[in-house]
Steps between C-alpha positions, in 0.01 A plus 500: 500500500646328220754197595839614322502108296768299419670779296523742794663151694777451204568839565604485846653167444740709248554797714634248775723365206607851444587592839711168550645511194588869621635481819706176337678748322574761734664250723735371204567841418782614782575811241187669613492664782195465743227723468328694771157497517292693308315663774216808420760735691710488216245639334363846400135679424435857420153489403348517814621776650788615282726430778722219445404221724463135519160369461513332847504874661225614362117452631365378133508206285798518231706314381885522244556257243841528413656482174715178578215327558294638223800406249479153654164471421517597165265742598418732110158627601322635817287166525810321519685731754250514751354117436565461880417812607229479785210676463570605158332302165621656114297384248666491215348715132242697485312787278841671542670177267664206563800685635269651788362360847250595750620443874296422763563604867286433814222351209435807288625432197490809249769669311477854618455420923910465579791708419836375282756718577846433346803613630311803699265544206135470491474305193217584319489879649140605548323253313567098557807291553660457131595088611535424089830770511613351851850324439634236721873515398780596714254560795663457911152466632128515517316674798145376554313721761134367506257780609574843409738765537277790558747702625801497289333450169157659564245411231669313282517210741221299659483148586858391434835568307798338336820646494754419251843587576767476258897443558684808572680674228843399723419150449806330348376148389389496112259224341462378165184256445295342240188268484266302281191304535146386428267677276828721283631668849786581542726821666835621519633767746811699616514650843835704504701649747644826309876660535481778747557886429664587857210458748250439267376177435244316288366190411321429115191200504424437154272186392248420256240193587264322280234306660249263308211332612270193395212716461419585106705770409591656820852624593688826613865616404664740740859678446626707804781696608568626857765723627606605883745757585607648846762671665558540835711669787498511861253710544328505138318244285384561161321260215404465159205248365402490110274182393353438197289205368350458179199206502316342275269226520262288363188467703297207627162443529328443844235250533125528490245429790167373401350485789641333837797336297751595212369434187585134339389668103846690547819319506719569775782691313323637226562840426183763323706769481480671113802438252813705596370571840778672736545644824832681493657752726831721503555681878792694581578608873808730588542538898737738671565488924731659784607395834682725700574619865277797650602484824677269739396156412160634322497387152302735204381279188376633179329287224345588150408287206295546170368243305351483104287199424360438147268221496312396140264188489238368260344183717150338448305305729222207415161640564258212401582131546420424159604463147278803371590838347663764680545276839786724630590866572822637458685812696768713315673725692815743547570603868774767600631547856691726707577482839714711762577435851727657737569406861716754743484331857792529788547236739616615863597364825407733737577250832713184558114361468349715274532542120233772317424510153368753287417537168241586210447375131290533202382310237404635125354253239334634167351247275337467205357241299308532122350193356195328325290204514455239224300171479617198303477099456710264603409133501418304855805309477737790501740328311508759213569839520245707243621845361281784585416823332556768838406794580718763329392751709595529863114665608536396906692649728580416833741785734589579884711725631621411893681700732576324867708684751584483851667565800596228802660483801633174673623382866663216565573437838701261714454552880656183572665150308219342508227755364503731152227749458415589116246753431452760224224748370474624185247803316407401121421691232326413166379672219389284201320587173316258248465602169356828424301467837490708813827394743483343854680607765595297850651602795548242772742394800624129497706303745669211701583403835687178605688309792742204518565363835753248560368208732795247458869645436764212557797642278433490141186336539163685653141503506310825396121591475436797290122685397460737272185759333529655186229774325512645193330559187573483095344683230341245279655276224516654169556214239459737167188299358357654262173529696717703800337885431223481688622654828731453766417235755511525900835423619552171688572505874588222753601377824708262590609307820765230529737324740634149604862400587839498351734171636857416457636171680758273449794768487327706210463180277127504526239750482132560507225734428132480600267777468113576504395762295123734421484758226179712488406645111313775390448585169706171337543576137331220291463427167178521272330614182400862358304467160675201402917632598637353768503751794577529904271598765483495880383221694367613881672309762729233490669275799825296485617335759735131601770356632892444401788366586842393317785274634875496350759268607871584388754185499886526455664573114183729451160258479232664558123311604141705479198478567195732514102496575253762468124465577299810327160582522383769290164652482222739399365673781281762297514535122186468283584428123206475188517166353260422174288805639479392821696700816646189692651584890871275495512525871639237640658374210890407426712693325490393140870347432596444807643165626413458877809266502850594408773157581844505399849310567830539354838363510790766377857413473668820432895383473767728407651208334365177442155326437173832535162442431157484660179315536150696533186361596215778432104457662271724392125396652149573409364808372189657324568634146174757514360741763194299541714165587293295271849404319752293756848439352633180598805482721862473323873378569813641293817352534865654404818292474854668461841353475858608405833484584776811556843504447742765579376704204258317339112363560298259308181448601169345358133630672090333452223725562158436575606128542149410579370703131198641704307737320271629691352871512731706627386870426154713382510675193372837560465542133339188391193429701473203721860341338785389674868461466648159522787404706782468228582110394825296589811621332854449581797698470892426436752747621869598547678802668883620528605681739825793427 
């Protein structure tokens, strides 16, 4: 493993600082109150089970972020938000822009295997999580459940899912922030609590964000407007969500392999894409949702949502690593989207131990995409964007059409106060057409079971062990290449087992999480390449397996110390691929992308009033860049460094990220082949808020 260096050392030296520098203030400060503890009980998840409960109760690894913390961090992206996060590693860009990200969990790293829901919505419907529209602002927490949720969300989840949660429309505090920084960006953003029309109320998040980059000619511009509405009774709850984000951007280029390294003809941020290249999309999502008393404390929920997405791009990608004619092909294309989902579920306690839920959902997406091919030259050093003569005519076509549906049941059980019970069954149902071809159908059960035994209780404090298995299946991705018609592939299936232990000491101040974890693949979707388009196939049997564990230490006036490992090792166990002509057998082999050693430590000082910030030491270890592991990628260290100061209505605050301005490959391309996306460089950012 790669020794942090001096950097990493400065670091800790200044998160020390910040602590005592902290604490110095709290105990000059006799006008604040003292704090309690900021224990996980305090906390909520509902992504689980759908149950409210606190992550300690249940027998899987999750964990809440909450939005105090998240604020204190400066936190304006999902990299950022879940930087200490164990388990969990966003790489930041991708083919989707430089306003997308592909997580990782448990070492698979694609962009369709986990499930963003926001707010009780599966964002992204029936096709893949929409991260570029996903909007930080305003939000109370972030749920990270790694492994699936076969039961309550079926098909559409699989190895993991992140669960943004937004303040409720009751919330009274209002916000009114701006920022600049490095590279042109800059933001500025209301978050408003709105007069209230007898039991109604609703809260307005509007904000538009412009984020540069150093690489050539590479940006995105986002405005966005979010409004929350509910009313509620005694026995009745009932909610309103409209978003809508408009997003443009200016794509980057990833970076060429030749070979076992990255190409050293190609500067790092040069960018090949054509003159006027854009990747620009407009969704629109309108959610409706009831909560209301059935019986004697049984609660009936109802959810529905549509969403519109309009997504236009005209990209190009460097083909030959040369200064020759036509060296680069270009993509146009104009995507439409529609999605439906609605979720009617009733949650019942049936026993002074027992609480039942039942429920079913469905899923609609219908998608289409036209477009055309073009190739063009650009010269090696990127530095000059040629204008191309494109395709008038949109010629390719690229469509699906995905129906998932399902009904579940769920148990949870607690027979005494030291053991919970959770498990759940669920039947899926798919039906999916490509193109003009024929459509597939699927029928198949999917489940969980999982225990939590307490072995230590001394008041707040306890030891529990907890185990968990998880099955369930996916259809597979559908990523609107213009290659996609050529039938529908087998869905992907897997198995999953987990457990470890869940610790709180030191009268709820500390706690810890270690798990071991296997997850058994069949049918992994993978990228590749049909008659020169880039296209997805599936990839036999896969294997992902490791260790985890995550320690957080809460001190008085809200300081807040984490850190997190994860060991994963992730590997081929059957999948033959043709390389150059030749079939080549990858068992054995790791996991391309995936770092086998995730490290990271953080300092958080999340004040009400007085000096905030944090300090965020990042580790991400070795990896292979290609199937074949012929290409390691070296080892690399990030380092994040936040600092402000609150008073009673105001915050200042000043934030460096990337310290360390490691660019190292962070993503594949799926469109460009064998070309990476590089970890953005150092920027910093300047900021203010008032609070009303």
């Amino acid at each position: 493993m790669m020794t942090p260096g001096p950097i990493v050392i400065r670091a800790l030296v200044l998160a020390s600082s910040l602590a005592l520098t902290a604490r110095a203030a709290a105990q000059t400060s006799p006008s604040t109150p003292p704090q309690p503890p900021l224990g996980i009980n305090e906390q909520i998840e509902v992504v689980a089970t759908r149950v409210p409960e606190a992550p300690h109760d249940v027998p899987v690894s999750i964990e809440v972020l909450d939005g105090d913390t998240l604020r204190a961090m400066g936190a304006t992206n999902l990299r950022d938000a879940l930087s200490v996060a164990a388990g969990v590693e966003i790489a930041p860009g991708s083919d989707a822009g430089p306003a997308g990200a592909v997580p990782e969990f448990w070492g698979l790293r694609e962009f369709d295997a986990f499930l963003l829901v926001v707010d009780d919505i599966p964002w992204g419907g029936a096709f893949n999580p929409d991260l570029t529209t996903l909007n930080l602002r305003d939000v109370e927490r972030i749920e990270v459940l790694r492994g699936a949720a076969p039961v309550t969300y079926g098909a559409t989840s699989f190895v993991g899912a992140i669960h943004v949660v937004h303040k409720p429309a009751a919330a009274e505090r209002s916000y009114l922030s701006a920022r600049g920084g490095t590279f042109a960006s800059g933001s500025v953003a209301l978050d408003l609590a709105m007069p209230a029309f007898g039991s109604w109320k609703s809260r307005l998040t509007a904000d538009f964000d412009r984020q540069g980059f150093r690489d050539e000619r590479t940006s995105f511009a986002r405005g966005h407007a979010n409004y929350r509405g509910a009313s509620r009774s005694q026995d009745r709850k009932m909610w309103l969500f409209a978003d809508v984000n408009w997003l443009t951007q200016d794509p980057a280029s990833p970076h060429v392999r030749a070979g076992s390294a990255l190409s050293s003809a190609t500067p790092l941020d040069a960018n090949y894409n054509p003159a006027g290249a854009f990747l620009d999309d407009t969704r629109i999502s309108l959610a409706f949702g009831t909560e209301r008393a059935v019986r004697t404390k049984a609660r009936w929920t109802t959810i529905a949502s549509y969403s519109h997405s309009a997504q236009t791009m005209s990209r190009g990608f460097l083909t030959d690593v040369s200064d020759t004619s036509s060296n680069a092909t270009g993509f146009k294309e104009n995507i439409d989207i529609n999605d439906l989902y609605a979720d009617a579920h009733v949650i019942w306690p049936v026993a002074s131990k027992v609480q039942f839920s039942a429920g079913g959902d469905f899923v609609f997406g219908n998608g289409e995409g036209r477009g055309a091919t073009f190739t063009y030259t650009v010269p090696l050093s990127g530095a000059v964007a040629n204008p191309v003569a494109e395709r008038a005519r949109l010629d390719l076509d690229s469509e699906s059409r995905r129906l998932f549906s399902g009904g579940y049941a769920q148990l949870e059980w607690t027979p005494s106060t030291r053991v919970h019970v959770s498990t759940g069954v669920r039947l899926n149902g798919t039906w999916e057409r490509r193109g003009e071809g024929e459509g597939a159908r699927h029928v198949r059960p999917a489940g969980s079971v999982g225990a939590i035994f307490g072995i230590w209780e001394h008041g707040p404090d306890h030891a529990r062990l907890f185990a968990n298995y998880r099955d369930t299946f996916k259809p597979a991705a559908f990523d609107f290449s213009l290659a996609e018609n050529e039938g529908v592939l087998e869905p992907e299936t897997a198995r999953s087992y987990d457990g470890g232990i869940k610790l709180r000491a030191a009268k709820a101040r500390v706690d810890l999480e270690a798990s071991l974890f296997r997850m058994d693949f069949e049918n992994l979707v993978a990228a590749t390449v049909v008659g020169g388009l880039p296209s997805l196939q599936n990839s036999g049997s896969t294997r992902f397996q490791g260790f985890e564990i995550a320690a957080e230490a809460r001190a008085a006036r809200s300081i807040v110390g984490r850190v997190a490992y994860s060991f994963h090792d992730g590997r081929f166990v059957d999948f033959v691929q043709d390389f150059d002509g030749a079939n080549t057998q990858l068992a054995g082999n790791r996991f391309e992308m995936s770092a086998r050693h995730l490290f990271s430590a953080g300092l958080i000082v999340a004040q009400e009033t007085g000096l905030v910030g944090d300090v965020i030491v990042k580790y991400t270890g070795d990896r292979y860049l290609d199937k074949r592991n012929t290409a390691p990628a070296s080892p690399f260290t990030t380092l994040d460094i936040g600092v402000g100061y609150r008073f009673e209505r105001w915050e200042l605050r000043v934030d460096g990220r990337n310290l360390t301005d490691a660019r190292a490959p962070v993503s594949e391309s799926e469109l460009g082949d064998a070309q990476y996306y590089r970890m953005p460089a150092r920027r910093f950012d300047v900021s203010a808020g008032f609070r009303f």
